[in-house]
Backbone bond lengths (Angstrom), bond angles and torsions (degrees), N, CA, C in turn:
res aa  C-N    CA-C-N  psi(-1)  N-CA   C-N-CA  omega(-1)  CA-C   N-CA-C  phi
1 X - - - 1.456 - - 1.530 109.78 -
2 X 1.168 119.18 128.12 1.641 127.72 -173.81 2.074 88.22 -65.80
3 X 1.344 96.34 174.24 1.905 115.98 -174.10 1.497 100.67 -87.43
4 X 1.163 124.20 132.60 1.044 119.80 170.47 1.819 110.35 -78.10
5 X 1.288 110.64 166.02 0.750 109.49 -148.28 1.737 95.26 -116.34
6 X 1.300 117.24 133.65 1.841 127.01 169.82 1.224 126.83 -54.94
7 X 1.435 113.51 -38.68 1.769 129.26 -176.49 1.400 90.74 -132.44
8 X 1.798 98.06 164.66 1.503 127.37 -173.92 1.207 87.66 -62.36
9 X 1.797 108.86 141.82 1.384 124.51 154.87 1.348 96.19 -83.68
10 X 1.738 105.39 150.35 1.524 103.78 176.97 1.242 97.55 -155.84
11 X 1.634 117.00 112.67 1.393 140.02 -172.59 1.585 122.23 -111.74
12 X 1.208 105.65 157.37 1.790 93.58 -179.88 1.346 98.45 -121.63
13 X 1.755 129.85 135.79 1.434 129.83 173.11 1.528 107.67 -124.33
14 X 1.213 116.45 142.66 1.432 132.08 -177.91 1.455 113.22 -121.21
15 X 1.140 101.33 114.83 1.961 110.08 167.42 1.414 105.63 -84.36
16 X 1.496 131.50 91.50 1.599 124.80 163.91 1.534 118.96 -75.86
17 X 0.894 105.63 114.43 1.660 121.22 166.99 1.487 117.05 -76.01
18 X 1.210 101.58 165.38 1.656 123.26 -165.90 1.830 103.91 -174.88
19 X 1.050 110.53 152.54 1.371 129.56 -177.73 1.667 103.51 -126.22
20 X 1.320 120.98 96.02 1.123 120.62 177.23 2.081 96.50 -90.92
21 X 0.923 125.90 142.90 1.259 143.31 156.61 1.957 90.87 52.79
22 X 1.631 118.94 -107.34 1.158 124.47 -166.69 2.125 104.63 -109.36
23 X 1.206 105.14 -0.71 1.075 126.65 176.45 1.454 138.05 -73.84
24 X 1.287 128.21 105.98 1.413 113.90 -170.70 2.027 99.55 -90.41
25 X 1.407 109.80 117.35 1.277 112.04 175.34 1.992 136.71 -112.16
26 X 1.070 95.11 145.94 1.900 81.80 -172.90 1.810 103.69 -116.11
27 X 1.335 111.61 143.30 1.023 115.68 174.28 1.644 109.79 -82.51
28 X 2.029 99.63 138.60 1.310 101.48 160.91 1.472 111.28 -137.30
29 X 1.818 109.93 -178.13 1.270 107.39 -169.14 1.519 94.35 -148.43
30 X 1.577 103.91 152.17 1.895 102.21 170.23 0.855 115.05 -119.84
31 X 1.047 105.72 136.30 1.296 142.34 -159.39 1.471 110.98 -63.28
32 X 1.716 127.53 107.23 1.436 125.61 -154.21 1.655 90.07 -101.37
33 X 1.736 140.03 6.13 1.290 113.58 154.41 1.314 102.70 -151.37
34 X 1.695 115.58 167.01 1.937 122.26 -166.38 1.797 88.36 -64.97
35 X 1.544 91.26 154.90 1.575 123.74 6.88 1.507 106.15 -95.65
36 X 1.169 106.15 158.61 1.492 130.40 -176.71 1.397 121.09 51.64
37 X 1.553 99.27 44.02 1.887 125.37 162.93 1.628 91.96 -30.54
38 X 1.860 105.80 144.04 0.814 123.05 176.77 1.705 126.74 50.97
39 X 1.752 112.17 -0.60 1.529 103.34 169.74 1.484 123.35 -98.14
40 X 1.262 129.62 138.08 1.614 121.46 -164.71 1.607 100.14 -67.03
41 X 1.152 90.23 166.13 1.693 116.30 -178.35 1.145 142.82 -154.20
42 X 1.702 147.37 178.26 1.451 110.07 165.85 1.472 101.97 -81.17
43 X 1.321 122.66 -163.44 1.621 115.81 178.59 1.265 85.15 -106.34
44 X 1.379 115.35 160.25 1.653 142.06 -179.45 1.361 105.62 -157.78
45 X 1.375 113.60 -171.87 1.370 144.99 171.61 1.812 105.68 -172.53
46 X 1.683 86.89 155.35 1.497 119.67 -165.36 1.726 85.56 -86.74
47 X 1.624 103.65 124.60 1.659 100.34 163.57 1.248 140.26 -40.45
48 X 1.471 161.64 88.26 1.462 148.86 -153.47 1.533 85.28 -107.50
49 X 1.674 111.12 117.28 1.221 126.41 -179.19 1.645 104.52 -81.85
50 X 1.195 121.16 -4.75 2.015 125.68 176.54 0.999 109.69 -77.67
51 X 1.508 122.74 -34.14 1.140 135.95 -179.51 1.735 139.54 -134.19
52 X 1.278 83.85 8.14 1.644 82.93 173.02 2.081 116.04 -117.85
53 X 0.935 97.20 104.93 1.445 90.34 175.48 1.353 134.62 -31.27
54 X 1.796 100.17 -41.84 1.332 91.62 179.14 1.506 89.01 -163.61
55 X 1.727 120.75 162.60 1.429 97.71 161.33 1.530 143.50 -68.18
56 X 1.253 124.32 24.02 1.048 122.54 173.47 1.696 105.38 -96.95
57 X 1.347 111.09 -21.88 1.355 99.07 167.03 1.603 117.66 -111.47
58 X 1.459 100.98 21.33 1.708 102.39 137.53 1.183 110.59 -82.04
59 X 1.707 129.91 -49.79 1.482 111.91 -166.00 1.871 106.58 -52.32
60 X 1.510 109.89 -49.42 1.538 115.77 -178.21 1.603 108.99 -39.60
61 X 1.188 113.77 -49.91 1.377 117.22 -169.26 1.478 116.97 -79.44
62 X 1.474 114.19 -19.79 1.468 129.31 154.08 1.608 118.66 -52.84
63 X 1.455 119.14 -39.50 0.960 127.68 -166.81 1.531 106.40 -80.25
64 X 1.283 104.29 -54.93 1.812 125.38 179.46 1.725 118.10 -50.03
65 X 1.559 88.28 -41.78 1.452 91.61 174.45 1.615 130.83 -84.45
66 X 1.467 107.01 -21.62 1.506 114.18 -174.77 1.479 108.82 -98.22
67 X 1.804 113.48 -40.05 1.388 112.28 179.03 1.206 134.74 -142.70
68 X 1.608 88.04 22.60 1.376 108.40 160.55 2.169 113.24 57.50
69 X 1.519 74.44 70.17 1.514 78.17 -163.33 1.702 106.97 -142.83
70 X 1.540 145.76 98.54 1.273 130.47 150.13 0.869 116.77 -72.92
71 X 1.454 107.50 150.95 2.141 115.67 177.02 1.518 96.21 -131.73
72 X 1.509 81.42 147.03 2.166 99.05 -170.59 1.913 82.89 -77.30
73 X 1.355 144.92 -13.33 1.398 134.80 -172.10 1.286 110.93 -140.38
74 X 1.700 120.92 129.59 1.642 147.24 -174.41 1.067 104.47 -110.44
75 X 1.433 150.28 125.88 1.402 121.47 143.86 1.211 103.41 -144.97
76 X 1.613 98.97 143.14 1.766 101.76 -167.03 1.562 110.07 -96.39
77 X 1.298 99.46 144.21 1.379 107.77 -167.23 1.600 128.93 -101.67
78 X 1.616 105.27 -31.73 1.248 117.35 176.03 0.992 104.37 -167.32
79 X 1.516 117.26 -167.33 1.598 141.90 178.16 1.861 100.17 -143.19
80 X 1.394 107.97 128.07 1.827 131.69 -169.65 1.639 88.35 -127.54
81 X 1.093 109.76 120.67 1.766 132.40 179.42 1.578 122.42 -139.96
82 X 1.432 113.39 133.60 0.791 99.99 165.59 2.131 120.42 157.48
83 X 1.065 130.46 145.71 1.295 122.62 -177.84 1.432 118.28 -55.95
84 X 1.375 131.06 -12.78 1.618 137.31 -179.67 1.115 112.28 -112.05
85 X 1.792 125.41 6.23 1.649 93.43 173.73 1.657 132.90 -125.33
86 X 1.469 98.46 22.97 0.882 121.06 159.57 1.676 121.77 -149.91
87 X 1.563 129.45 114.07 1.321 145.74 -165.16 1.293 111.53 -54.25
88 X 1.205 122.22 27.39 2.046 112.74 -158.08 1.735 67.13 -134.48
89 X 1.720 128.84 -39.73 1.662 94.12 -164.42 1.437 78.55 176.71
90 X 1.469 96.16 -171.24 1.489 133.34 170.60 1.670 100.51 -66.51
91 X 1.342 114.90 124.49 1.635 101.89 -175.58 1.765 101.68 -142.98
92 X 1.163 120.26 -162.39 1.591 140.34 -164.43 1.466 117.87 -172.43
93 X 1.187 129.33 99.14 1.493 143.07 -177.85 1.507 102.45 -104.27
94 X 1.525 112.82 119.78 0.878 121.13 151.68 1.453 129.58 -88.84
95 X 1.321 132.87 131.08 1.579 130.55 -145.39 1.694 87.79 -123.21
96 X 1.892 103.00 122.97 1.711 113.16 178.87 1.846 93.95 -119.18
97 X 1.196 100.31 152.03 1.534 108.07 162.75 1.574 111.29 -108.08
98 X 1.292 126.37 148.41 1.296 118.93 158.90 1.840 104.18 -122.57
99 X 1.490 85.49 -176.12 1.867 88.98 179.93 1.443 102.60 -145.92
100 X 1.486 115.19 116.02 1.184 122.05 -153.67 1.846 104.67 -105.43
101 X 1.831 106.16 121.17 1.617 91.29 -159.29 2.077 97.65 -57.54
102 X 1.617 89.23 -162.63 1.251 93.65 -178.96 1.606 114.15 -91.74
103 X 1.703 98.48 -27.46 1.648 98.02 -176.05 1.513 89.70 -104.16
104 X 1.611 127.51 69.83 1.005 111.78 142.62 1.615 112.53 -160.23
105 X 1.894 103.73 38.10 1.285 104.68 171.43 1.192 125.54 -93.56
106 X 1.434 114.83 99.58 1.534 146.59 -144.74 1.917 101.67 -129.88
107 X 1.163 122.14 -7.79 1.581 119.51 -176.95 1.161 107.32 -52.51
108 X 1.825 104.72 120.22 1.489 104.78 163.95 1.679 99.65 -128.82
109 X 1.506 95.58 166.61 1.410 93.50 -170.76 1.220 106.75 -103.19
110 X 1.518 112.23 156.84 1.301 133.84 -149.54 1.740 119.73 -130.50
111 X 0.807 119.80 -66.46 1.352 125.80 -170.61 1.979 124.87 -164.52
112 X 1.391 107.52 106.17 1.528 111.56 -164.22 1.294 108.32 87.92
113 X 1.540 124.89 33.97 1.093 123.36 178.19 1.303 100.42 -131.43
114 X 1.536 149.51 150.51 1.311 148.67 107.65 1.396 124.67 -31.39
115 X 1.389 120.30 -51.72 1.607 132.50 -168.30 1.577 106.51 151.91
116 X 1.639 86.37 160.29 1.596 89.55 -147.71 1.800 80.79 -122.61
117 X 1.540 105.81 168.68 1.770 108.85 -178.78 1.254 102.13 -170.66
118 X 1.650 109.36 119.91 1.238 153.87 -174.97 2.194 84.52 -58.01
119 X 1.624 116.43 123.98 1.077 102.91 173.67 1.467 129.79 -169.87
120 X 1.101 129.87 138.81 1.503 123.07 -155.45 1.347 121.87 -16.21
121 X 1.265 149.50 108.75 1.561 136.35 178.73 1.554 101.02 -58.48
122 X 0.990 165.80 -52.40 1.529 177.55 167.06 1.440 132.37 -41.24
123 X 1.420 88.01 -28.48 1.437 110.07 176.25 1.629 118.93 -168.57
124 X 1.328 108.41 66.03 1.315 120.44 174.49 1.370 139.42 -19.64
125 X 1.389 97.17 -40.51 1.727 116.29 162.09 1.938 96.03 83.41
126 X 1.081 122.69 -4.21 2.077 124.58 162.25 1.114 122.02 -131.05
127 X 1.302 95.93 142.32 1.677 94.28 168.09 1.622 141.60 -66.49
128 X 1.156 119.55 80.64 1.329 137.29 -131.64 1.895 92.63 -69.91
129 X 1.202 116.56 149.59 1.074 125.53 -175.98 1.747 114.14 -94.83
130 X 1.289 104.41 158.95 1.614 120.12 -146.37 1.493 120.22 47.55
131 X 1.779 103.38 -118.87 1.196 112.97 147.59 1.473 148.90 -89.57
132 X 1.086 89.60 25.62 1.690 91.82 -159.40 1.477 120.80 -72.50
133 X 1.528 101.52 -20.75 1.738 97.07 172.45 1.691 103.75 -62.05
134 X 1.091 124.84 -47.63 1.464 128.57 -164.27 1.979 104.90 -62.38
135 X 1.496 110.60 -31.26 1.541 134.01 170.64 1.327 103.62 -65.64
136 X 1.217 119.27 -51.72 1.286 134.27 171.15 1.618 128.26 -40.14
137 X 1.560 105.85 -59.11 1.223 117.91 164.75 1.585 124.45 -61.67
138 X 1.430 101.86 -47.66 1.451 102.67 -166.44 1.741 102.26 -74.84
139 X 1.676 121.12 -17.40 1.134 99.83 179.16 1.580 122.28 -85.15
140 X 1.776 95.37 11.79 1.784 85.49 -158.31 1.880 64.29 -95.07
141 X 1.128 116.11 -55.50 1.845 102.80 -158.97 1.381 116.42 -46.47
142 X 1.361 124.99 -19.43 1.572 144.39 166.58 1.475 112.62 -49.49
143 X 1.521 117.77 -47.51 1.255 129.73 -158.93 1.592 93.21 -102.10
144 X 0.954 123.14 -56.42 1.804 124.02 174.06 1.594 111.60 -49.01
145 X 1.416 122.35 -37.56 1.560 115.62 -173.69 1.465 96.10 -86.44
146 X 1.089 129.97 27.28 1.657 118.86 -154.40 1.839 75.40 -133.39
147 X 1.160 119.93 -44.48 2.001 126.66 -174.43 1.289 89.37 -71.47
148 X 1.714 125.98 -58.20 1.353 110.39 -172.66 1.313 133.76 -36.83
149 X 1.595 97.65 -52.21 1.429 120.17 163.75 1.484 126.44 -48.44
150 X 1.215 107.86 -8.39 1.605 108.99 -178.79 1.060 120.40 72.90
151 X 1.573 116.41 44.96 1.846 125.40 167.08 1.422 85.86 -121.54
152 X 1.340 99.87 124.85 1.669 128.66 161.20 1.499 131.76 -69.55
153 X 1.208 123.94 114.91 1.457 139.69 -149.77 1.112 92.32 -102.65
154 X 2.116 107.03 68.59 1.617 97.64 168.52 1.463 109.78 -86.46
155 X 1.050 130.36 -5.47 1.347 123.99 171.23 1.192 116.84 -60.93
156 X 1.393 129.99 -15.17 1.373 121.98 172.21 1.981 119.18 -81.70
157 X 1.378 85.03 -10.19 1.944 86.88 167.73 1.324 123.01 -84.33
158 X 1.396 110.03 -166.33 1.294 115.71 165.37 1.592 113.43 -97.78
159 X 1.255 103.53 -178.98 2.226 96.44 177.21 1.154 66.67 -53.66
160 X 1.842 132.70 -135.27 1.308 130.29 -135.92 1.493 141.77 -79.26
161 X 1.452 100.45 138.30 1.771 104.42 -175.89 1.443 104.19 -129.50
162 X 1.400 94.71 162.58 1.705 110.31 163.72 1.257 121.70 -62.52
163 X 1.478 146.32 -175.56 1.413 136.59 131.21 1.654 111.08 -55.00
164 X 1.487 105.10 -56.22 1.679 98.54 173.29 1.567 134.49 -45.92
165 X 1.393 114.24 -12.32 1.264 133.37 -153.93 2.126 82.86 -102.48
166 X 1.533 92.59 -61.40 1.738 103.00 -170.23 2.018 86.82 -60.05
167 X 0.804 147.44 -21.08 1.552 125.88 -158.70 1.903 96.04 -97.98
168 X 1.246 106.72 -58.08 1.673 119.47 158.54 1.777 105.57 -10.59
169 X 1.600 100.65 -80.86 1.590 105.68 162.28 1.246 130.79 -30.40
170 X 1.484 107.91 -58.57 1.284 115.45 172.32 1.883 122.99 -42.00
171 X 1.187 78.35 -67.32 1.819 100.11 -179.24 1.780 109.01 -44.76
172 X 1.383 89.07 -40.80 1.893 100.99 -167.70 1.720 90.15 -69.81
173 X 1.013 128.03 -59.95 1.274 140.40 178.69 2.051 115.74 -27.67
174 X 1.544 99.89 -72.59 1.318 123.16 175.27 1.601 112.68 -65.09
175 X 1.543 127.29 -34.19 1.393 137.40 174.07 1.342 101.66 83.83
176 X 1.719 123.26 30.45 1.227 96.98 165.47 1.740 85.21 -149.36
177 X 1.332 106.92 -155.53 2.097 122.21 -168.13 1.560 87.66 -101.95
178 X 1.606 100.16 148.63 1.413 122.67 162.15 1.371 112.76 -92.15
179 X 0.981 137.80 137.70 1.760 126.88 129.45 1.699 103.98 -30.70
180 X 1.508 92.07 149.15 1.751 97.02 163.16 1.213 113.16 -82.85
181 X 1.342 103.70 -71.39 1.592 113.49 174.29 1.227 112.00 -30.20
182 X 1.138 141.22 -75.03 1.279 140.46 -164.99 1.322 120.85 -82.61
183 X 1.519 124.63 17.02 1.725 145.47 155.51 1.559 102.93 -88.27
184 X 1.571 114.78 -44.52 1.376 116.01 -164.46 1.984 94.95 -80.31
185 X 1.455 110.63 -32.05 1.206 81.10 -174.20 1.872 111.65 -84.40
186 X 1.119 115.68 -10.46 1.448 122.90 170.71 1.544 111.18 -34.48
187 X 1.878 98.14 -57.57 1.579 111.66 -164.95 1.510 108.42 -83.61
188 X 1.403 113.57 7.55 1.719 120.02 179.00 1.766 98.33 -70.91
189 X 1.355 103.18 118.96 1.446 117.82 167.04 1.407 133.12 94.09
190 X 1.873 97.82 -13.75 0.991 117.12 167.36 1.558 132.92 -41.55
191 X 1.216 115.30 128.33 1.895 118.52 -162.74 1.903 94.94 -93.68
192 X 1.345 112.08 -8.13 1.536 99.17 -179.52 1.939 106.23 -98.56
193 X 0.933 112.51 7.69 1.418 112.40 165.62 1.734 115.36 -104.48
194 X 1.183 117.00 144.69 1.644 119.07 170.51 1.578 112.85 -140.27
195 X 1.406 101.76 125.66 1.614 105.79 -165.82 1.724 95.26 -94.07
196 X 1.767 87.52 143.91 1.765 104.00 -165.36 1.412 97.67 -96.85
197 X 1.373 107.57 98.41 1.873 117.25 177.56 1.612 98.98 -39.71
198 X 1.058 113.26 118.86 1.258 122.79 162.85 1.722 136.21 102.71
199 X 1.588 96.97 -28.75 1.426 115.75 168.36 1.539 113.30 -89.76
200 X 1.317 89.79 136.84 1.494 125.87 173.40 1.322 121.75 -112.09
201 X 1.504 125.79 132.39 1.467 114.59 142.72 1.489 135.60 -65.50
202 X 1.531 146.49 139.30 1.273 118.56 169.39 1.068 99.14 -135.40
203 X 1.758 105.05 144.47 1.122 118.79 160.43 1.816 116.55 -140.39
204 X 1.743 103.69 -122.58 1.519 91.18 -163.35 1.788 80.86 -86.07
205 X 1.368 141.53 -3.54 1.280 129.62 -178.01 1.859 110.34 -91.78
206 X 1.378 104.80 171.75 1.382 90.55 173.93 1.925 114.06 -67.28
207 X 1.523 117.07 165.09 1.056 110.26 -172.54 1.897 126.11 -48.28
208 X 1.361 126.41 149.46 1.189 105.44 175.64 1.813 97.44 -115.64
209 X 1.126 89.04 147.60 1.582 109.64 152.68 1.634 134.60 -32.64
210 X 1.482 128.83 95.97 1.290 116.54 179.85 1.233 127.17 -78.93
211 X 1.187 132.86 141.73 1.714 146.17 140.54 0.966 147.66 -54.99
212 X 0.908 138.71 164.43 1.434 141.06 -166.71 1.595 106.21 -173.35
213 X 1.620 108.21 149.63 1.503 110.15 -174.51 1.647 103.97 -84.45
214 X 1.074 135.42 162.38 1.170 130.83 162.92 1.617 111.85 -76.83
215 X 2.029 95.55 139.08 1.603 84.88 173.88 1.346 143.78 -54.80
216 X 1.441 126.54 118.62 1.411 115.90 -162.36 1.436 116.49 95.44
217 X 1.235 119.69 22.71 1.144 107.42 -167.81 1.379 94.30 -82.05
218 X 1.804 107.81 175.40 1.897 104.10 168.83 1.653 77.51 -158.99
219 X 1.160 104.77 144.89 1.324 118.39 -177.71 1.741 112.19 -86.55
């Protein structure tokens, strides 16, 4: 049995997303020591108050250290408390989302990890350790009421996309189909898109139009 612990544990966990193809996906990792050796999870780290400014750059440093991963987007989602959800003590999870572009899924694993797996946001397919299914949920409904709202999840592209490419996202995001028409007129006027004079995509359709995020953008 691990030591219980005298004072609140207080950890930071991050669900990173990715949109592979039509798919909205979250990264996980298992956990290579107790509690709950060998069960997947989101990745986190335990706060080190010597050195961490704040928890958001525990979640960063969670990320860096286990899978070797920065993201241009953080956003914190909640606070998970409580005497039952983790066996070492009385603890406090702070819950971050990130949004992982598309040309830059590069996670390798690093340290306190077994292996990590790219995997349904919706239906995870393990029994995720502590709380994290419940972390899990609330961060995908966090990020979906945030698309509803009409903030654009360009962080999930690459520097350049189509509109078809940004609506794809969209859809993968929300879990269901857009109208076209009424996606294209959404993004009419919008100051977080910038059209790339001259670039095109081509394929078997006529050419499309490229994108670009606006400088500074933050989703």
């Amino acid at each position: 049995m691990p030591p219980r612990l005298l004072d609140p544990l207080v950890t930071a966990d991050v669900a990173v997303f990715r949109v592979d193809d039509v798919r909205l996906q979250v990264l996980l990792v298992r956990r290579a020591l107790e509690p709950f050796a060998h069960r997947w999870a989101l990745p986190g780290a335990v706060l080190k108050p010597e050195s961490d400014v704040d928890l958001e750059a525990t979640a960063r440093r969670a990320l860096r250290d286990k899978i070797r991963v920065e993201l241009p987007h953080l956003e914190q989602v909640g606070a998970f408390s409580g005497a039952g959800r983790d066996p070492r003590g009385w603890s406090v999870a702070v819950l971050f989302y990130a949004l992982l572009p598309r040309d830059r899924i590069d996670a390798v694993v690093r340290s306190r990890v077994e292996a990590l797996e790219w995997t349904d946001a919706e239906r995870p397919g393990h029994r995720l350790a502590f709380d994290h299914a419940t972390q899990l949920r609330q961060a995908r409904h966090t990020l979906r009421e945030k698309v509803e709202h009409r903030a654009l999840p360009l962080h999930l592209l690459g520097e350049r996309f189509t509109l078809t490419e940004l609506q794809r996202v969209c859809e993968a995001v929300l879990g269901r189909a857009l109208d076209k028409s009424a996606f294209r007129r959404r993004l009419a006027g919008s100051e977080d898109l910038v059209e790339i004079p001259g670039a095109f995509a081509h394929g078997r359709q006529r050419p499309a139009q490229l994108y670009r995020a606006r400088d500074g953008f933050v989703f």
